[in-house]
N, C-alpha and C positions, 0 to 999 in steps of 0.2 A: 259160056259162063254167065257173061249177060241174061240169057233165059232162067238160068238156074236161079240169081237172086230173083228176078221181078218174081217167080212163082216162089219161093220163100216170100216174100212179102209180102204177097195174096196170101198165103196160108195164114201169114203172121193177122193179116187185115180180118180173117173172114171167125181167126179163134179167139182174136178181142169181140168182136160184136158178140162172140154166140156166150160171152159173159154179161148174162143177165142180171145187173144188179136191183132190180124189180123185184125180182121172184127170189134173191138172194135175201134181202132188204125185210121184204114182207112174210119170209119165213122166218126168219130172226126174232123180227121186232113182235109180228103179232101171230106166229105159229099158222099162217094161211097161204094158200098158193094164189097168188096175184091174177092167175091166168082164169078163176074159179068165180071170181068177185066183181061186181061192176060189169065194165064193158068186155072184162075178158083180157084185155089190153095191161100186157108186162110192161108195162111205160110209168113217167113221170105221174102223170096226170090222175093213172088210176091209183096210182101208190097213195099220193095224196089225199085224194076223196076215202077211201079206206080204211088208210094205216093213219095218215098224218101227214099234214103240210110241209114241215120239217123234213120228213122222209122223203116225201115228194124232192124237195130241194137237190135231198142226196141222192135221190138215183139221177136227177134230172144231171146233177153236175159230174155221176160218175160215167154217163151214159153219154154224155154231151165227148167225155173223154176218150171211150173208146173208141167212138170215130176219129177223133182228130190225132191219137197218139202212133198210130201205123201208119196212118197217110204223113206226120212229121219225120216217124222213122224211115219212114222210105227216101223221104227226100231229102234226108243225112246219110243217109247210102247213096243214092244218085249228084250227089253233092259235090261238085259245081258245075257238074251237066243242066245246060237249060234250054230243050228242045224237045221238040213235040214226042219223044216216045217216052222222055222222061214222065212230063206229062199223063201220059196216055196209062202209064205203068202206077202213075199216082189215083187215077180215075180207076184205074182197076184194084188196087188195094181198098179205096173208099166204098167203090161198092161191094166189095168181099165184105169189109166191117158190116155194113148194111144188110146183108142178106144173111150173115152173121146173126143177127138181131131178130128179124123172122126166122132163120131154120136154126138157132143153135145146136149144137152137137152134144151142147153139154146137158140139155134139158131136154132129150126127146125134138129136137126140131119143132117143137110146139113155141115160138115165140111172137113178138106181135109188131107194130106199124115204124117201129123204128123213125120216130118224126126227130127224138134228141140226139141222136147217134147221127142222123144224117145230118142235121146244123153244125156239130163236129167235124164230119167230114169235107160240108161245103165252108165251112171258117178254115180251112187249108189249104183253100184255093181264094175266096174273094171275102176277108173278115171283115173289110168296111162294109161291103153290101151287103152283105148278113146281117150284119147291126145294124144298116139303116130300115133295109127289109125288114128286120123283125121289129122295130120299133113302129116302123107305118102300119105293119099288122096290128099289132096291140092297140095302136092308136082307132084306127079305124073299127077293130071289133069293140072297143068300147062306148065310139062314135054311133054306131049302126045294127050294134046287136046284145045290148048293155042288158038287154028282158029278158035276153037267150039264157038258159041253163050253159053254164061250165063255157062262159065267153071266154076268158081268157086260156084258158087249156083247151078247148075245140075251136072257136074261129081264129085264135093269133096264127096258128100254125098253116091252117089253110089259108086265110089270106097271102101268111108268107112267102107259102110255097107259089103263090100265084103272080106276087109282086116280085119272088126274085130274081127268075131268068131275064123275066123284060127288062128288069132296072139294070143288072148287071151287060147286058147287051147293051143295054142305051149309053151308060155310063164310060161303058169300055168302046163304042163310039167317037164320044162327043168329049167326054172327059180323060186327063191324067193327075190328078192330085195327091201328090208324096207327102207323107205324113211322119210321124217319128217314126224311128226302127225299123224304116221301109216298108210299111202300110203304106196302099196304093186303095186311090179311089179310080178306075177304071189305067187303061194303060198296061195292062193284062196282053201276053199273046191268045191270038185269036182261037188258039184251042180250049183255053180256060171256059169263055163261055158255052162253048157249044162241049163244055164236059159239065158244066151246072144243068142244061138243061136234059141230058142225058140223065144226072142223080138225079133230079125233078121227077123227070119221066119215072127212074127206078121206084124212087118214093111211093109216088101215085100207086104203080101197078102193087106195089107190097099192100098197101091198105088198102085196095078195092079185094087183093086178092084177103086180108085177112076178115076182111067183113061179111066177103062172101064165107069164109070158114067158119065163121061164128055164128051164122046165118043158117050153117049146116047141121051147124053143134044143135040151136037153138029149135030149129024142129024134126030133131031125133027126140 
């Protein structure tokens, strides 16, 4: 029985992601396919440059959503188990959402780098060091790369994905700081982070592999 939910819950994980509010969003508002325009890229960032800032905002927070609302539901089903396969079964629904977001089902399987969907997903496991990680990102792309084209929507993200397995490892270390409503600055079991740096990993390989796709696109 136990097998039967975790695999409903990947299912459930993998058909939130493959809702694209990008390509929903940007047909709506301005009658174009998101995946057509720009960088190609069904995400926040291209919405914005596009369509509009505003609309960026909204996929970014509906996108940010579908990562983190399966990986919540699952862990209200696994609910008050707290051992390593519960875990393991939560890291496997986050990256169903994720890959969700590259292959959706709903759109042709044609989707893209899934960087908002996965900060959803990893805020369901360590949402202190997500927010500090993505603040040191911002800070630091603004610090170091202010002349770059689209600093804050291309370096925040890469910075963060770089800053946050390390921080979260070192933190969950060295640190345990309880905050309200049981937000924790490290003090994590030990599978937490070696499942952040597992979504990292997934992350990476989805945007190297969608850039090589668009790489493909681009000289056909």
């Amino acid at each position: 029985m136990q097998t039967i939910i975790a695999i409903a819950m990947v299912v459930v994980g993998y058909l939130s992601g493959s809702v694209s509010s990008a390509i929903v969003v940007s047909k709506l508002v301005a009658g174009i396919d998101i995946r057509t325009v720009g960088n190609g890229n069904p995400g926040a960032a291209n919405v914005s440059r596009n369509v509009g800032k505003r609309w960026g905002f909204v996929v970014f927070f509906f996108d940010v959503l579908k990562g983190l609302a399966p990986v919540l539901l699952a862990a209200l089903v696994y609910h008050p188990q707290s051992d390593v396969l519960k875990h393991v079964v939560l890291g496997l629904v986050g990256a169903a959402a994720i890959l969700g977001h590259r292959k959706p089902v709903f759109f042709g399987f044609k989707g893209g780098g899934a960087i908002a969907a996965s900060i959803g997903v990893l805020c369901s496991f360590v949402p202190v060091e997500v927010g500090i990680s993505l603040g040191l990102g911002f800070v630091l792309a603004l610090a170091f790369f202010r002349h770059a084209s689209h600093t804050v929507g291309q370096w925040t993200p890469i910075l963060f994905l770089t800053i946050l397995p390390f921080f979260t490892l070192a933190a969950n270390a060295w640190l345990e700081v309880t905050f309200f409503a049981g937000l924790k600055l490290g003090g994590h079991p030990w599978e937490v982070p070696v499942i952040v740096f597992a979504i990292v990993l997934l992350i990476l390989s989805i945007n190297a592999s969608f850039m090589m796709d668009r790489m493909g696109e681009i000289r056909q």
